[in-house]
KEFITI-485584 format. One line per field, with one value per atom (N, C-alpha, C, O, CB): x, y, z; chain; atom name. Coordinates in pm, whole numbers, plus 50000, padded with zeros to 5 digits. Glycine has a CB too. Layout:
px <- [X, ...]
py <- [Y, ...]
pz <- [Z, ...]
mol <- [A, ...]
atom <- [CA, ...]
***
This chain:
px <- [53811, 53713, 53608, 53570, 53648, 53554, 53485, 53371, 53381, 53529, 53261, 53107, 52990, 52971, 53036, 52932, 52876, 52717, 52694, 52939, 52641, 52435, 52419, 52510, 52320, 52279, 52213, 52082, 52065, 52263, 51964, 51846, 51771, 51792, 51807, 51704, 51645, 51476, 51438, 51747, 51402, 51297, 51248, 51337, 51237, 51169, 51109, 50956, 50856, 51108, 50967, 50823, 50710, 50628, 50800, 50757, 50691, 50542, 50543, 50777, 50427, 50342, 50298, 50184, 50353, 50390, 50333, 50238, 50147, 50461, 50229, 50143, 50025, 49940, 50162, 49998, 49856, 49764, 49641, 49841, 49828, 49770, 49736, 49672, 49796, 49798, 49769, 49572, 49508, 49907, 49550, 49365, 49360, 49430, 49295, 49273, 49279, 49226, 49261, 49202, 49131, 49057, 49133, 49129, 48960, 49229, 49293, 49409, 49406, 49405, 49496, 49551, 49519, 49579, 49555, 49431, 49381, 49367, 49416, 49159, 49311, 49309, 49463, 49516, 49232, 49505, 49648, 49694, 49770, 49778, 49688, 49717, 49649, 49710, 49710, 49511, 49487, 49531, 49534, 49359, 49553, 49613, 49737, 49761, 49621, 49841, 49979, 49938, 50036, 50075, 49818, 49793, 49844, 49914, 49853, 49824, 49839, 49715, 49596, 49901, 49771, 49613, 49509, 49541, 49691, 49428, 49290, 49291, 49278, 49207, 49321, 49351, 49442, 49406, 49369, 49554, 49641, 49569, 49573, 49780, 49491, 49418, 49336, 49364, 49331, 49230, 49156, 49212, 49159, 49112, 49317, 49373, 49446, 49440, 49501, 49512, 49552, 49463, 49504, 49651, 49324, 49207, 49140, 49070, 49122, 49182, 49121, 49204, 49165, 49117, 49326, 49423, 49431, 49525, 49572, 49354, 49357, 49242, 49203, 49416, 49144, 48977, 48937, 49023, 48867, 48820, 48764, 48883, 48900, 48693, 48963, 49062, 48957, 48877, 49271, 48982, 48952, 49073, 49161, 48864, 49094, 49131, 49071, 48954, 49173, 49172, 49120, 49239, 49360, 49085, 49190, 49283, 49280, 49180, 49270, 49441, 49413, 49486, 49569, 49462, 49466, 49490, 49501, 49399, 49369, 49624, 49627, 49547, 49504, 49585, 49545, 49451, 49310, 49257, 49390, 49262, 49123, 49110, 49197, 49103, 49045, 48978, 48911, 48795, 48872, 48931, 48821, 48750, 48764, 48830, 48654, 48541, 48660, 48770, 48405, 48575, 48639, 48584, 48464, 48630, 48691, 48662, 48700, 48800, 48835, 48604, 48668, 48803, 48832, 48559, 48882, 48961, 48941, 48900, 49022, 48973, 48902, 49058, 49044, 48743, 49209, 49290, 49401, 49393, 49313, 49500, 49621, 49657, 49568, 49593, 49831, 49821, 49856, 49966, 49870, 49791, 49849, 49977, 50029, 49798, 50057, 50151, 50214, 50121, 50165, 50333, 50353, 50438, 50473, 50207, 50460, 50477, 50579, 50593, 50324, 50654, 50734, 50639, 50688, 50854, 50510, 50429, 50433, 50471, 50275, 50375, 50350, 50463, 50438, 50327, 50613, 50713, 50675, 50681, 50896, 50648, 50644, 50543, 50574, 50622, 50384, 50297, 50326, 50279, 50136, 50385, 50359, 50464, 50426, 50379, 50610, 50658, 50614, 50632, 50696, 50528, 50399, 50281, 50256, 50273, 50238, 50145, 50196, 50128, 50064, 50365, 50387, 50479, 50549, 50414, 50493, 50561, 50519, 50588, 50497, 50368, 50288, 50286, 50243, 50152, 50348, 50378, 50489, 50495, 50290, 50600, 50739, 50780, 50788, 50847, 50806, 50873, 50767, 50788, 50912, 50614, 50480, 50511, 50417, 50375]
py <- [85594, 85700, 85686, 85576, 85696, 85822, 85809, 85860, 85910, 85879, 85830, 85851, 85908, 85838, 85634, 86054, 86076, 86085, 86182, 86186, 86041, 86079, 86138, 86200, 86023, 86182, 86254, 86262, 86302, 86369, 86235, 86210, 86334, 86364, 86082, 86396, 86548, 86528, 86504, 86774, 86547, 86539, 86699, 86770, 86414, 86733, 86886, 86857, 86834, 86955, 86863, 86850, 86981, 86972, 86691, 87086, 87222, 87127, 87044, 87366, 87158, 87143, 86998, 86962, 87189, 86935, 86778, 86744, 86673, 86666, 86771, 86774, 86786, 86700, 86817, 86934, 86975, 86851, 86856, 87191, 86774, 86694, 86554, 86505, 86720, 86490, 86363, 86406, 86490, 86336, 86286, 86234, 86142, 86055, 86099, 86192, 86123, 85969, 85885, 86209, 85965, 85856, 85753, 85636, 85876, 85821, 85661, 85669, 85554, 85712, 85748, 85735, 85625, 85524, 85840, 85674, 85524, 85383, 85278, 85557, 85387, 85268, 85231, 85127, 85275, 85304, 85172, 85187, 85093, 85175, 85296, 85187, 85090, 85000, 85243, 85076, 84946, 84802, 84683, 84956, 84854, 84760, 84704, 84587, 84811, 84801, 84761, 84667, 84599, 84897, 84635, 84565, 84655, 84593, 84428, 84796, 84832, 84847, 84869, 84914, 84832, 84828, 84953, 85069, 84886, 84917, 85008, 85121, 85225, 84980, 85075, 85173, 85274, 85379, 85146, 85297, 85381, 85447, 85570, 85323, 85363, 85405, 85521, 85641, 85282, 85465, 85545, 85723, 85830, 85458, 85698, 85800, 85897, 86017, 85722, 85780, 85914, 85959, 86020, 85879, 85943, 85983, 86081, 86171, 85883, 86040, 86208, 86302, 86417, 86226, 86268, 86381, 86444, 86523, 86333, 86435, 86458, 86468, 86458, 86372, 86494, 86547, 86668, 86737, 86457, 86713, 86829, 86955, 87017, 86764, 86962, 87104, 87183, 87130, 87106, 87351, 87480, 87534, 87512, 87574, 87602, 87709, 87883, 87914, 87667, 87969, 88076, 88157, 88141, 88124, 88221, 88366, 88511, 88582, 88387, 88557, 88683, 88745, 88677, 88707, 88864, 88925, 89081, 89115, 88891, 89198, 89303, 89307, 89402, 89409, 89152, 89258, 89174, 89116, 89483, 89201, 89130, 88999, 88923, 89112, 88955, 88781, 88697, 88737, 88770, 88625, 88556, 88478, 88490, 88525, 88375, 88276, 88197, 88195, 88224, 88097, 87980, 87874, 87862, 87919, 87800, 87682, 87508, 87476, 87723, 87450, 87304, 87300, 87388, 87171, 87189, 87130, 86973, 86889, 87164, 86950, 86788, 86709, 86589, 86779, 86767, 86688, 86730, 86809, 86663, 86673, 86741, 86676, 86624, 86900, 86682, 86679, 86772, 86822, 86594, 86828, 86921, 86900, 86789, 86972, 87031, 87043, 87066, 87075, 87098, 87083, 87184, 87126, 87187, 87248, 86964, 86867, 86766, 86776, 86798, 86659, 86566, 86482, 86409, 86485, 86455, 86337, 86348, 86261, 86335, 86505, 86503, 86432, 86342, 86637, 86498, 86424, 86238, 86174, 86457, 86194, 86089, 85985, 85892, 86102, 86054, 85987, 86014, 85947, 86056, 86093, 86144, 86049, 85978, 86318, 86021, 85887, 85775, 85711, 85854, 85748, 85611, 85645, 85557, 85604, 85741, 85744, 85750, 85715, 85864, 85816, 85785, 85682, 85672, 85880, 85600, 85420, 85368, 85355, 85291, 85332, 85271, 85317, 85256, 85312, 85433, 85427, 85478, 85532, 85480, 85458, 85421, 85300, 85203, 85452, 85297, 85159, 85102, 84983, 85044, 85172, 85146, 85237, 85267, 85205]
pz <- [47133, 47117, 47227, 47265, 46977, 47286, 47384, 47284, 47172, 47524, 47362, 47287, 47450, 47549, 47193, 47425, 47528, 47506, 47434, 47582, 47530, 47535, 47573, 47627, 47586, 47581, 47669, 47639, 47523, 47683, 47712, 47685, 47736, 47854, 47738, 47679, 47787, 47723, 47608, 47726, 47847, 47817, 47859, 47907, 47879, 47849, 47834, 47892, 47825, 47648, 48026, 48014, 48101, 48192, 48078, 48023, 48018, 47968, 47877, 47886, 48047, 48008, 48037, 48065, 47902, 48026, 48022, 48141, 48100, 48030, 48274, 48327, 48305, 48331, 48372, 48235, 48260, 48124, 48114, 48222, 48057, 47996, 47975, 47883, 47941, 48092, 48158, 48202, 48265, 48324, 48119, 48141, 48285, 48337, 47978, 48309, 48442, 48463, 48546, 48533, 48360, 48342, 48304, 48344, 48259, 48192, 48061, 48215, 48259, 47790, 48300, 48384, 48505, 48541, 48403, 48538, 48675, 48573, 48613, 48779, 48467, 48406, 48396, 48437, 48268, 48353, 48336, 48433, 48458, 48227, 48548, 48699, 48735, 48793, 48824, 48716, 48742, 48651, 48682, 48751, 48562, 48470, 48491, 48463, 48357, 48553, 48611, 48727, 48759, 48666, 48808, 48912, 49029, 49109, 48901, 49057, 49143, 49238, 49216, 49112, 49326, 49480, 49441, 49416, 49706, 49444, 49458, 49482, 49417, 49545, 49668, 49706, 49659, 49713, 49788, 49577, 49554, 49435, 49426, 49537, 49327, 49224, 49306, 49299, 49150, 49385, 49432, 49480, 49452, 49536, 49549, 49627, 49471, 49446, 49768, 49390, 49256, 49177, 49079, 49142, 49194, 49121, 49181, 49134, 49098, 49342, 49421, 49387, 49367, 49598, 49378, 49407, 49272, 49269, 49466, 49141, 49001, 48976, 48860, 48919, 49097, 49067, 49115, 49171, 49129, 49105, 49176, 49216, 49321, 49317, 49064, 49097, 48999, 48922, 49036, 49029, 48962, 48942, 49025, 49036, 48846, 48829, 48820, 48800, 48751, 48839, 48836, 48740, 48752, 48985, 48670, 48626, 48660, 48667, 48501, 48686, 48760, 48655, 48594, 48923, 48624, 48506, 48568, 48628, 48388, 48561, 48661, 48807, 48872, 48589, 48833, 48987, 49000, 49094, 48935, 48816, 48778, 48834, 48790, 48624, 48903, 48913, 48813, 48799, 49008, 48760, 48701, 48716, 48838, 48638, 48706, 48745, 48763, 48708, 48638, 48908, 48894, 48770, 48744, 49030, 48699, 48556, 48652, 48715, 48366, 48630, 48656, 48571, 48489, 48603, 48598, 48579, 48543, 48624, 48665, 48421, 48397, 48348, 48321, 48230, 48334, 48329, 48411, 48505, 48210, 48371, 48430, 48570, 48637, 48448, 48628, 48759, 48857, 48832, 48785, 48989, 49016, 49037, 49021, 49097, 49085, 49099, 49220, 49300, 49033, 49286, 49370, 49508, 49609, 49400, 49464, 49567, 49483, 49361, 49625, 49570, 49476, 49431, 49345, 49537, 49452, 49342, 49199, 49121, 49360, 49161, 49036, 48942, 48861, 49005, 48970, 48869, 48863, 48758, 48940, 48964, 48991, 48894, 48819, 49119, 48935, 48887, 48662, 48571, 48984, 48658, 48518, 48474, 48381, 48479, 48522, 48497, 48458, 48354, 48569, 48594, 48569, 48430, 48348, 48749, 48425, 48318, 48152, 48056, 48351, 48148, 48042, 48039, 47938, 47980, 48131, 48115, 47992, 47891, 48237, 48012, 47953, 47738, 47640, 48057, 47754, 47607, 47553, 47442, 47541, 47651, 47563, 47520, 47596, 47625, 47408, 47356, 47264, 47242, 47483, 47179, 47200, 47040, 46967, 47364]
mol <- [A, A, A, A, A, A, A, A, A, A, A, A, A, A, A, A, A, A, A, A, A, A, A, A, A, A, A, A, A, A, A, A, A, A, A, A, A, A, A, A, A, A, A, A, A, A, A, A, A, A, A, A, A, A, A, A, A, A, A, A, A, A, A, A, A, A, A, A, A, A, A, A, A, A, A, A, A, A, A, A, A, A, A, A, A, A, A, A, A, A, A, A, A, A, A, A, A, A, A, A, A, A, A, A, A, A, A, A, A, A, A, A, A, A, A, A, A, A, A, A, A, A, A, A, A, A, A, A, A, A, A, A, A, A, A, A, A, A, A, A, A, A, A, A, A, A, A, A, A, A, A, A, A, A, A, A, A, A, A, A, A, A, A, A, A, A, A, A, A, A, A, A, A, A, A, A, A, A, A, A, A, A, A, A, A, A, A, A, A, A, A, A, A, A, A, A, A, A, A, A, A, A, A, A, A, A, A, A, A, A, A, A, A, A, A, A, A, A, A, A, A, A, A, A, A, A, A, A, A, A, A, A, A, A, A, A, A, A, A, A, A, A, A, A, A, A, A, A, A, A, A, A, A, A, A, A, A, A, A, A, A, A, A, A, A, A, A, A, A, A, A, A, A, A, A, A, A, A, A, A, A, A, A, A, A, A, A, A, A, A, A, A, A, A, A, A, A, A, A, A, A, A, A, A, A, A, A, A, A, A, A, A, A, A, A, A, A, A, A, A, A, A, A, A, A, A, A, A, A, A, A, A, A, A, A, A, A, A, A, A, A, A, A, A, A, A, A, A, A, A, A, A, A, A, A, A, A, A, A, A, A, A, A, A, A, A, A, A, A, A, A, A, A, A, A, A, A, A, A, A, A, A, A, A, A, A, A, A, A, A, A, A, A, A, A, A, A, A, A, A, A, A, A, A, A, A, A, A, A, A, A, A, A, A, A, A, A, A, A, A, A, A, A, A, A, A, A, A, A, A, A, A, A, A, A, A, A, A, A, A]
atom <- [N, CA, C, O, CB, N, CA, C, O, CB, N, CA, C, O, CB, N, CA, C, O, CB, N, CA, C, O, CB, N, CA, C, O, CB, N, CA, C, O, CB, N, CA, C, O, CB, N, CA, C, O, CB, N, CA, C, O, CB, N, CA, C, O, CB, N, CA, C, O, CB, N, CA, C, O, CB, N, CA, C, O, CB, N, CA, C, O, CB, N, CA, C, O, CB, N, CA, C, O, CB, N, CA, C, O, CB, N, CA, C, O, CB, N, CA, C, O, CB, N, CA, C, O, CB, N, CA, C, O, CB, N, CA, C, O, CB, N, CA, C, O, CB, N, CA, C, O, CB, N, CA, C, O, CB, N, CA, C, O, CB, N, CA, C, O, CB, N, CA, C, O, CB, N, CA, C, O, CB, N, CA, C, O, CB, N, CA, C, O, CB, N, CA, C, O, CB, N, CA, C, O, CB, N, CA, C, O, CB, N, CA, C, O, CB, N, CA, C, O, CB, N, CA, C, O, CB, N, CA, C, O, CB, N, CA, C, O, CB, N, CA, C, O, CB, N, CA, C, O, CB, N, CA, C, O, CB, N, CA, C, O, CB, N, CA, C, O, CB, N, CA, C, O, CB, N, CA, C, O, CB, N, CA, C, O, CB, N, CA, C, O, CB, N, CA, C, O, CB, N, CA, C, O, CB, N, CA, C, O, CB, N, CA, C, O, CB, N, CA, C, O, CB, N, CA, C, O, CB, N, CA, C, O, CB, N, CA, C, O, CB, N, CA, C, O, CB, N, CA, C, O, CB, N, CA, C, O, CB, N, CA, C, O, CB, N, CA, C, O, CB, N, CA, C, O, CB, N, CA, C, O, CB, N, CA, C, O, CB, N, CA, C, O, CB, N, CA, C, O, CB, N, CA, C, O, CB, N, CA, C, O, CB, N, CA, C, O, CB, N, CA, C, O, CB, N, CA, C, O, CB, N, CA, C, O, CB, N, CA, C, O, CB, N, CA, C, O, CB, N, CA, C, O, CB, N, CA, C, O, CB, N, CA, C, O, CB, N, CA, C, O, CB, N, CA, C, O, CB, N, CA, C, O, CB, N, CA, C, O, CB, N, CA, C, O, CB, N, CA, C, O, CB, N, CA, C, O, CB, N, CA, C, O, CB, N, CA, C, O, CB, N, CA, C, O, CB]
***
């Protein structure tokens, strides 16, 4: 008998809810260099959003979690941030 898995994760959304704060902490906690802390804390600070709605603009809103998107990091770092609580 053959037996097949499959593990599927869904992560619609999972981005925009990585904290940025409890995030650099447990990179520093993994003992990763500073420097890299430092650099994934810029790159997960000082975003806005805006909503456009027919045409309409809306105010720009800070952004206080989440990672952007739009590049191969994000899959990456969101790996690293939910390491820390599988198996937990």
């Amino acid at each position: 008998m053959k037996i097949a898995g499959a593990l599927l994760l869904d992560d619609k959304s999972a981005f925009n809810n990585v904290a940025r704060g409890r995030f650099v902490r447990r990179l520093e906690s993994m003992g990763i260099e500073p420097d890299m802390c430092l650099w994934v804390e810029s790159f997960t600070a000082d975003r806005n959003v805006r909503i456009v709605i027919d045409g309409t603009e809306g105010q720009d809103r800070a952004v206080e979690t989440g990672i952007p998107q739009g590049s191969p990091v994000p899959p990456i770092l969101f790996a690293v941030y939910i390491s820390g609580s599988l198996g937990r």
